[in-house]
N, C-alpha and C positions, 0 to 999 in steps of 0.2 A: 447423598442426593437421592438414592433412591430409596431409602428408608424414607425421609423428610417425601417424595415422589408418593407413597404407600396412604402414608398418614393424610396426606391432601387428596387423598381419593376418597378416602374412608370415610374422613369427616361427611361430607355428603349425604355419603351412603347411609350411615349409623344417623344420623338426623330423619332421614327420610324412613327408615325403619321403625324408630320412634313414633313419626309422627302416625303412620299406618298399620301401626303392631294390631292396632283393635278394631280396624275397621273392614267393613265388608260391602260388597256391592249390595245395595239394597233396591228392593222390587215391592213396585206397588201393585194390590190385591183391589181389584175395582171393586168387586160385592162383600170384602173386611172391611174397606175405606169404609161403605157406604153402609153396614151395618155400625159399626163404632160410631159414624157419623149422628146417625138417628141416635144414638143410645147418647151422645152427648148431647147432641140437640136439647133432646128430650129434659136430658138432667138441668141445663142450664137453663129452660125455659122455665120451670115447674121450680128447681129451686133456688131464682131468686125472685120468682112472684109471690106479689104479695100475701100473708097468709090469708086475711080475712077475704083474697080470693080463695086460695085454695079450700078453704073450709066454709064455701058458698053453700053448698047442698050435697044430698046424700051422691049426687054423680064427680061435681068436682071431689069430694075427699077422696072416693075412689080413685079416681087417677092423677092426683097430687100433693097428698099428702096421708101419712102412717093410722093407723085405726087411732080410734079414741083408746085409751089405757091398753098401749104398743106394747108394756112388758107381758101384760094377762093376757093380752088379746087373742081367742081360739080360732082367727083365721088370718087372712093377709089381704092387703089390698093390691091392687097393681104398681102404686109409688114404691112398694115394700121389693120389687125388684130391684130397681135403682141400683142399691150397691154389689149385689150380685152379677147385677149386669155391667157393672164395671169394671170388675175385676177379671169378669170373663171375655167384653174385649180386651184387657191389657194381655190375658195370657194368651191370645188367640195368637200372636205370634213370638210368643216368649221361646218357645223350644226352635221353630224356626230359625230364630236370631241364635241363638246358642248352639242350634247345631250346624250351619254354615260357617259360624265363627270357630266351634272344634275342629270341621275338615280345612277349613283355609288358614287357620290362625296355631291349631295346635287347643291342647288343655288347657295349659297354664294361663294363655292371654283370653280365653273365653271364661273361664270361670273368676280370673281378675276384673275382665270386663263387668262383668254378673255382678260382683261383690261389690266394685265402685256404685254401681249403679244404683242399686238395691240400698246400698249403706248408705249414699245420697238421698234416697226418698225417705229414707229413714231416719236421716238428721233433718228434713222439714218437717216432717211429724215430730219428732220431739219440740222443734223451735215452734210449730203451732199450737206445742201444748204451754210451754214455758213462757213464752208472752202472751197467752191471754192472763196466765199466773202472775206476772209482775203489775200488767193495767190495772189487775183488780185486788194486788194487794195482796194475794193468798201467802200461805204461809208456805217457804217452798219446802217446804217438810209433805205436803198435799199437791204439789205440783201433778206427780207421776202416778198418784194415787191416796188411797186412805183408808183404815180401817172399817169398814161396815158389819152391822150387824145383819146376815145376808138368811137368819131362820133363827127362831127363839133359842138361845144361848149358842149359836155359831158364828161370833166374831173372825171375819178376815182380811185381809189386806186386798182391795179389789183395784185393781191393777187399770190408770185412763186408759181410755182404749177407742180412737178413734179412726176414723177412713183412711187418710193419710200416712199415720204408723201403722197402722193395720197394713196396708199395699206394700209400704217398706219391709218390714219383719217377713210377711209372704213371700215377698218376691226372693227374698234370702234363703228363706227354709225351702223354696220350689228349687234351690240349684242342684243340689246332690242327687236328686229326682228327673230332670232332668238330662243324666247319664244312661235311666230306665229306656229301655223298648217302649211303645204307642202300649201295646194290651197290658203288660202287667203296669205301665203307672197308673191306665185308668180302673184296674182294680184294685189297686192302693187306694186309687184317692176315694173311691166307693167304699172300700172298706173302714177307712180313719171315718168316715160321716157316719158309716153303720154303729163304730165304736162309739161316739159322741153322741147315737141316738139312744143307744143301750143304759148309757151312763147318764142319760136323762132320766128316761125312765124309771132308773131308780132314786127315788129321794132318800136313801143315805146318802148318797155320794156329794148333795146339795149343789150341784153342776146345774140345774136347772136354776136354783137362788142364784148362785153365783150371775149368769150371764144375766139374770133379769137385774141384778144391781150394780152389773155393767150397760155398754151397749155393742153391739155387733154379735153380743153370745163373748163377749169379752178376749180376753187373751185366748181360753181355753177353744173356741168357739173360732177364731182365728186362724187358731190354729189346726185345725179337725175337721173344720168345713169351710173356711173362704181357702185356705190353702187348696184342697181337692178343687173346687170351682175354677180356681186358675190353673190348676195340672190339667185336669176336663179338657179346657178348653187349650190348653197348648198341644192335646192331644190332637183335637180335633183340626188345629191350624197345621202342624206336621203331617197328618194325612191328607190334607186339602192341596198343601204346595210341594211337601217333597216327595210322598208315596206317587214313582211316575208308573206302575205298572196298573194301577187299578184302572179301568174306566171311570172315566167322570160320569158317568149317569148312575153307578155304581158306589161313586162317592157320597152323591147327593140321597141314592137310597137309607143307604147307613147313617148319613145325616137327621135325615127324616126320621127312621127306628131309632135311635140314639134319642131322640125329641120325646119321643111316643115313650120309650120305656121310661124315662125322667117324667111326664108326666105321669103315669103308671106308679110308678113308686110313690110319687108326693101324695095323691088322692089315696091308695091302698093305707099309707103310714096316716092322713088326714082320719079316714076312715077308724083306728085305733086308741083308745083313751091315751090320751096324752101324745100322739103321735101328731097334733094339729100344725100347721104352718104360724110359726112366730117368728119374725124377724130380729126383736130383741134378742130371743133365745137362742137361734141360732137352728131350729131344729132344722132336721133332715127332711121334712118336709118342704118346710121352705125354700131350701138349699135346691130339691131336687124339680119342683114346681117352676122358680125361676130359671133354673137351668134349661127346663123343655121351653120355656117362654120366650129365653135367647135362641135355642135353636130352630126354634117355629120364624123367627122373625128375623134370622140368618139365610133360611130356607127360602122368605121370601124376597131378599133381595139376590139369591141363587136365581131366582127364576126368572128377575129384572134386570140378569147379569150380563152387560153387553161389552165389546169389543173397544179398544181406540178409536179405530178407523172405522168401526158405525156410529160413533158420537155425533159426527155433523147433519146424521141423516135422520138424528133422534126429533119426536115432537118436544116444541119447546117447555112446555111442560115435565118432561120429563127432565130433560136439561137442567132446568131449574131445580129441581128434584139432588141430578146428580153433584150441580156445584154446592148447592149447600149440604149434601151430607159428606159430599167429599173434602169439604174444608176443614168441617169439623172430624173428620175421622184421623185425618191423617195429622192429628196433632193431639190427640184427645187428653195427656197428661197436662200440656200448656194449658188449654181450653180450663183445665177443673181448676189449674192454679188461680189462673187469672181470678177466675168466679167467685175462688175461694177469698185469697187474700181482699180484693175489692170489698165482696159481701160483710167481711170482719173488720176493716180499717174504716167503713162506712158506718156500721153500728155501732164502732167506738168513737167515734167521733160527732156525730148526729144524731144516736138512738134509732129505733127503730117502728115508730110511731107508722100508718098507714100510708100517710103523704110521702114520706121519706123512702117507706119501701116500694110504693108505685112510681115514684122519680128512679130510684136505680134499677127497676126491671127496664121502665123506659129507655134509657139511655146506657144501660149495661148491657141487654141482650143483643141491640144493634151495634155496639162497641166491637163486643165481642165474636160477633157475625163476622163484622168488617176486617179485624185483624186474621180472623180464620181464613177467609178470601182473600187476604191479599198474599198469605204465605199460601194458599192453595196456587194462586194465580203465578207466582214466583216459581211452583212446584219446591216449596220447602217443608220438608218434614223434619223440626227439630226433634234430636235425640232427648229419651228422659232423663236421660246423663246429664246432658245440658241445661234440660228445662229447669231439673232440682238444684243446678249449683247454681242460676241464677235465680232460682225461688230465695236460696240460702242467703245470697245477695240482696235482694229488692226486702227479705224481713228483717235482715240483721238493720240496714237501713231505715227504713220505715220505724224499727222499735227504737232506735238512737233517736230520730226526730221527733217522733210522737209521742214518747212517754211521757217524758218529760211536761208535753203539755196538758195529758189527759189526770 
């Protein structure tokens, strides 16, 4: 009996241990909410509007859409932030989450956590590369990649390399780094960008061909510099929430100088042959330009950073301000899925003729407004744990039904 007495205790217990091995209290961040937010906003609006608005005039290409010939091009536009500024909200609380989850959960269940995670975004990224590869027939010998000729007689294997694998593969290779102290990761990840700019610079090493007959500065380029951008910034979110002894006015300094020297370095490296901002290529300029851009316009919702309990006393104006960017913040991997999958099952299915891209800016932006407010309204912030194994879900789905027909 009291053996049989032990084992009906346990069951219980051992369930409920299960169920809460990986989870932690989590805490919303008004002025991250509200920077992520804008930086989603921003993406969603610009990319699924239509192109031949974006390439209206010399001011819209500016801020929404890549230079004319993105791989040569010797400067950046302001759309050329975009996936910088993506990856640097993502990691703006990535070391946070990982190191609450070390002290409350132990190693083992935060770096499993990590790996699920990461290895889930990272089976959407391959499923987004693999079904565009069966609609259109490709050979899946070229699914994952393909031989280029990337400089006269330098034949190599150039590896797809998109946003979505791109975030996955990073978010994987940022975990062992995130074991680092705040100083020495952010001089790691300065220095991997410093290495990738040196190896530019030199055209034996053909690392310059390479990323331009990729895109994002490719695998390599992924690896050297969106990686460091997301360590940067998880840098920056563990001084902001766990460091408790600095002054906050003393935080936002360093904030600020952090902005200035990232601008500082991009213009100095602009200023150098070959040292210009390219987003194909991946340079350190670029890298280091959008990173002062995110933190300049982090700093300024720092300054618009207000309380709970002063919300009811805010002008309505500003209210309006803080529900839409805190809707979209506080879900920003959902938010790109949506955008993503819709904008591809939509072009495979109708093309992408002007009419057709002005009907789903119409009816996609306010869509996706509307579900971001209602889970803000709810206070739900889905995990990207989640978000990715129901992405994994709704395409595996979606390609069973729609192949077939396309």
């Amino acid at each position: 009996m009291f053996i049989m007495s032990q084992e009906t205790k346990s069951k219980p217990e051992s369930q409920e241990s299960l169920k809460t091995a990986f989870r932690i209290e989590k805490q919303r961040y008004n002025w991250i909410d509200q920077a992520r937010g804008f930086v989603m906003f921003i993406l969603v609006l610009s990319g699924l509007m239509p192109e031949l608005w974006r390439k209206a005039n010399a001011i819209t290409w500016f801020f929404l859409e890549h230079p004319d010939d993105s791989t040569h091009a010797q400067y950046m536009n302001f759309y050329d932030i975009g996936v910088p500024a993506f990856f640097f909200i993502i990691g703006l609380l990535m070391a946070v989450s990982f190191k609450k989850r070390l002290e409350s959960k132990g190693p083992k269940p935060a770096v499993l956590n990590a790996l699920v995670r990461w290895g889930l975004v990272s089976a959407v990224g391959i499923l987004f590369i693999i079904i565009p590869g069966l609609i259109n027939g490709d050979d899946p010998s070229t699914w994952f990649g393909e031989v280029k000729t990337i400089a006269p007689g330098i034949d190599v294997f150039v590896v797809y390399w998109d946003v979505v694998i791109s975030l996955g593969i990073v978010g994987l290779v940022s975990i062992p780094f995130l074991f680092m102290k705040r100083t020495p990761r952010l001089i790691v990840s300065y220095a991997m960008m410093a290495f990738y700019q040196v190896m530019l610079f030199i055209p034996e090493t053909h690392w310059r061909d390479y990323a331009i007959s990729s895109v994002h500065g490719g695998i390599i380029g992924g690896f050297l510099v969106l990686v460091p951008i997301t360590l940067i910034a998880s840098v920056v979110g563990e001084f902001f929430i766990l460091d408790k002894e600095t002054p906050e006015h003393e935080k936002v300094r360093k904030f600020l100088m952090l902005g200035l020297v990232n601008a500082i370095i991009g213009v100095v490296l602009w200023l150098i042959p070959g040292g210009y901002p390219n987003k194909r290529q991946d340079t350190m300029s670029w890298a280091a330009i959008s990173i002062a851009v995110c933190f300049f316009i982090g700093f300024l919702f720092l300054k618009v950073d207000y309380k709970d309990e002063e919300y009811k006393g805010l002008h309505p104006a500003n209210k309006g301000r803080i529900v839409l960017f805190k809707s979209y913040g506080m879900n920003p991997f959902l938010i790109y899925g949506i955008a993503e999958i819709a904008g591809v099952v939509i072009e495979a299915l109708v093309g992408s003729d002007f009419e057709i891209q002005l009907a789903q800016w119409l009816i996609l932006v306010p869509a996706i407004t509307l579900i971001a407010w209602i889970l803000y309204k709810k206070g739900k912030a889905i995990s990207t744990t989640k978000v990715a194994l129901g992405v994994i879900v709704i395409v595996l789905v979606l390609a069973v039904v729609l192949i077939p027909l396309l």
